[in-house]
C-alpha positions in Angstrom: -29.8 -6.6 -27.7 -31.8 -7.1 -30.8 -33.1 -4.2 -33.0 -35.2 -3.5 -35.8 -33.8 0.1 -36.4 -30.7 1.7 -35.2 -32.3 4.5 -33.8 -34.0 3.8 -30.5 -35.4 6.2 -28.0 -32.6 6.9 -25.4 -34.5 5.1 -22.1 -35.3 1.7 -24.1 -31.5 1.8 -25.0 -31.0 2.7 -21.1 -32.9 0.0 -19.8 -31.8 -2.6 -22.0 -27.7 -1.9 -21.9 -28.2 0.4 -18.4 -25.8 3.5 -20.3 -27.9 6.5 -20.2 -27.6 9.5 -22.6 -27.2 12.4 -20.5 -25.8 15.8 -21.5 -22.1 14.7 -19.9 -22.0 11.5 -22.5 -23.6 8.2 -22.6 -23.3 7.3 -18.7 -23.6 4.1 -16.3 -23.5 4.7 -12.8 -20.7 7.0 -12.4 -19.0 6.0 -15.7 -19.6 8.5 -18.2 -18.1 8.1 -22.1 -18.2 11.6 -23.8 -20.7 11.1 -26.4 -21.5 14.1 -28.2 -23.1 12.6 -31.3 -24.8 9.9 -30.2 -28.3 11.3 -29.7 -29.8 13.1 -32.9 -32.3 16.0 -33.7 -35.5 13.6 -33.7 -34.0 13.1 -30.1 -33.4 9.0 -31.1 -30.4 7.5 -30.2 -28.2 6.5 -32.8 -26.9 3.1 -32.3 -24.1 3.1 -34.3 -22.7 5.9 -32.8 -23.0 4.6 -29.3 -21.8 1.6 -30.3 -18.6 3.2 -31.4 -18.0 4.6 -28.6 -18.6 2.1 -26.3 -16.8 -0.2 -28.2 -19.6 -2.5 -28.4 -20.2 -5.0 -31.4 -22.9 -4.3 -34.4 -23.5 -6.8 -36.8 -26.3 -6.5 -39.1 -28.7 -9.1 -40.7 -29.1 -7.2 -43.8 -31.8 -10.3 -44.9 -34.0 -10.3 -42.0 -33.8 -5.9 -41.3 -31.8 -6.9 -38.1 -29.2 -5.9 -36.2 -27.5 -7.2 -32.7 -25.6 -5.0 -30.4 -23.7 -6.7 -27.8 -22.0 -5.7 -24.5 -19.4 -3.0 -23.6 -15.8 -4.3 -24.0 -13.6 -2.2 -21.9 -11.6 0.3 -22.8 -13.3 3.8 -21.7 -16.4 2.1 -20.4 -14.9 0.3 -17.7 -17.9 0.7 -15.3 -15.6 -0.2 -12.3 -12.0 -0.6 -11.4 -13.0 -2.9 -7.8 -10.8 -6.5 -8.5 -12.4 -9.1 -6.0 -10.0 -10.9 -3.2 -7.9 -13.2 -5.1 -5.9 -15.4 -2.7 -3.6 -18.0 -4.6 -0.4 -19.9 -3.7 2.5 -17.7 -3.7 5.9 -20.2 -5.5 6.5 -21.2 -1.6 2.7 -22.6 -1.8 1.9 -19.9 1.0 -1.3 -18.1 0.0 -0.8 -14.9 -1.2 -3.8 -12.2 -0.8 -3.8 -9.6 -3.4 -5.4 -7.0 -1.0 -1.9 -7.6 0.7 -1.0 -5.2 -2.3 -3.9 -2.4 -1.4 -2.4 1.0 -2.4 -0.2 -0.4 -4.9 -0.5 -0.1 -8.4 -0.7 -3.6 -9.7 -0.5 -5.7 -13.2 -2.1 -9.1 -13.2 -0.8 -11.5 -16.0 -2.9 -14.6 -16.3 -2.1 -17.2 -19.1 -3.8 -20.7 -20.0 -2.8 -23.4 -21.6 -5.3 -24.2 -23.9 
């Protein structure tokens, strides 16, 4: 999202990252992040704050009077917790369906070479 200020009105910042100020916190679908600060007096949204806590990167163009805000990167504003089915080759080369696992509390380490 590109910005010319960081203070936007709260439903362009809603339709353009899809988290909503409400009075619970700065919410997306079900997901809420307490947000207490994020919407000021003038009744803009401050983008810093939001930013913060939504653990999304700012960066600034100081030159050109612009800033970028990019995506949500976990942490509290995991909007779901739903893995897709994952079937791979168990170490017998039998495939192995993680949903085999449903009810289970699970840790998924994946690694790559490069």
């Amino acid at each position: 999202m590109i910005l010319e200020s960081l203070e936007v009105d709260p439903a362009v910042f809603a339709s353009r990252t899809g988290w909503d100020p409400k009075p619970e916190g700065l919410c997306k679908g079900a997901q809420c992040v307490p947000a207490p600060d994020v919407v000021l007096p003038t009744g803009h949204l401050d983008v810093t704050a939001a930013a913060a806590r939504l653990r999304m990167p700012l960066i600034t163009d100081e030159e050109r009077g612009l800033h970028a805000l990019g995506p949500e990167s976990g942490g509290t504003a995991l909007t779901t917790a739903q893995v897709p089915e994952i079937v791979l080759p168990d170490i017998d080369g039998n495939p192995f369906s993680l949903s085999a696992l449903h009810g289970r509390k699970v840790l998924l380490v994946a690694w790559a070479s490069w």
